[in-house]
Each structure stands twice: as structure tokens, then as C-alpha cells.
C-alpha positions, 0 to 999 in steps of 0.5 A: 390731564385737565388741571384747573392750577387752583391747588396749591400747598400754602393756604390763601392769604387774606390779610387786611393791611392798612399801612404804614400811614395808620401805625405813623399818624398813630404814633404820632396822635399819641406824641402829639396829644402827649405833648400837647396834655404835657404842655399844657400841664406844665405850662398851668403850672408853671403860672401857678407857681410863678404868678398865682394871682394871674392864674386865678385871674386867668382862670376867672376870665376864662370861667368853667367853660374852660374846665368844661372844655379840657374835660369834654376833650378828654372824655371824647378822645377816649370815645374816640379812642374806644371807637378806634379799637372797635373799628379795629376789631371790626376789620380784624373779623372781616379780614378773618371771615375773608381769610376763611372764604378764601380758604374755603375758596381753595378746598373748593378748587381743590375739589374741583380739580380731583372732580376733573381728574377723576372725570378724566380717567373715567372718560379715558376709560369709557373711550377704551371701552368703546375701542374694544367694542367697536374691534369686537363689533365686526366678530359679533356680526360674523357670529350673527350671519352664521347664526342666520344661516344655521337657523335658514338651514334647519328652517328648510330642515324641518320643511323637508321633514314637514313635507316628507311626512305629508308625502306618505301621508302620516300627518296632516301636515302639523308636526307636534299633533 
């Protein structure tokens, strides 16, 4: 019988995997940016304590813009932190809209090899139907000739009574009047 393969017992798999690069530079922006905050943290702190007319010096050089600085890093790495995971969310629907077309893919198939199977038995079926005909084919024209020849028998049957009729002059030659 015709099998197409497609059907299988486990469900298609359709897993969107970005690899172990995206959870290693993950781990590693967050120690990196943890650090890095860490660093600076301590290290303003650290001149605070020990030098703090420095640190107020400093802080006057560098002006506002410094602060404007830290915090537009700040608020832009939590948008970029929130388009992160938007992204991410983005891709774990895709995966599953194409998890489900692959699954839908393989109830296709599987319907397709039933729809083959059930063709083929029904081919196999009209094909022993043809064999018995074409052995009862040859019987029923057997059944057709001696039809023919009974019929041409009785046709010169009735002829001969036709005429015998005619003959003695009872009819007019029309049977039935």
C-alpha cells in the first residue's frame, strides 16, 4: 500500500533556539553593567569620603550633565531592557504560531496518507470487480446467442403460423384482427 511517511507518533517540533551566545552575553551584560554601576558606586564614594572637597570639585567641573549622563544611561538601558523582553516575547509567539503550523502540517499528512490508503483499497476493490466481470462477460454472451436464436425460432414460428392462417384463408394475413 502507498504510504506518504509523513505520519509519525511524536508531534513536530518547532523550537526557536537562539543559542548559547544570547544566555552567555546576557550573563555577561548583566555582570558587566553590575560591575561597572558597582564600580562607579563605590569609587564616588570612595572620593566622597576620602577627598570631599575633590569630589565637590569634580562634581563642579563635570556639571549637571554628568548626572543628565548617568541617568539617560540608566533610563535608556531599562528601554532597552523592555524592548529586550518585548523582542523576546515576539519570538516565543512566532515559535509557537510555527510550532502549531507544523503540527497542523502533520494532521495534514496524516490525513493524507489515510485519504491514499482508502483510495488504495478502493482501487483494489474496483480492480476485483473488474476481474469478475471480465470472467462473467463471456457467460453473458453465451446467454445473449441462445437469446437471439430463441428469439429467430419463435420469429419463424409465428411466420409459419402467419402464413398457415393465410394458407386456408382465415385471415387477412394480420394476427390479432
Amino acid at each position: 500500500m502507498m504510504s506518504l511517511g509523513l505520519g509519525s507518533l511524536s508531534a513536530p517540533k518547532a523550537e526557536v533556539a537562539l543559542g548559547f551566545r544570547s544566555g552567555l552575553l546576557k550573563r555577561l551584560g548583566v555582570a558587566v553593567g553590575g560591575a561597572g554601576g558597582a564600580a562607579v558606586v563605590l569609587g564616588a564614594y570612595e572620593i566622597l569620603r576620602t577627598q570631599p572637597e575633590k569630589a565637590f570639585a569634580l562634581l563642579q567641573a563635570w556639571g549637571p550633565a554628568f548626572l543628565i549622563a548617568l541617568v539617560a544611561i540608566f533610563v535608556v538601558g531599562r528601554f532597552l531592557d523592555g524592548l529586550n523582553s518585548t523582542v523576546r516575547e515576539s519570538f516565543s509567539i512566532v515559535a509557537a504560531g510555527v510550532q502549531n503550523s507544523a503540527e497542523a502540517s502533520g494532521r495534514t499528512a496524516d490525513a493524507l496518507t489515510r485519504l491514499a490508503e482508502q483510495g488504495g483499497r478502493q482501487a483494489e476493490h474496483v480492480e476485483r470487480l473488474a476481474i469478475y466481470a471480465a470472467q462473467e462477460f463471456p457467460q453473458v454472451y453465451e446467454r445473449f446467442d441462445r437469446q437471439d436464436e430463441a428469439l429467430s425460432e419463435l420469429g419463424k414460428s409465428v411466420s409459419a403460423i402467419r402464413d398457415f392462417l393465410c394458407a386456408k384463408g382465415e385471415g387477412n394475413g394480420n394476427i390479432g384482427t
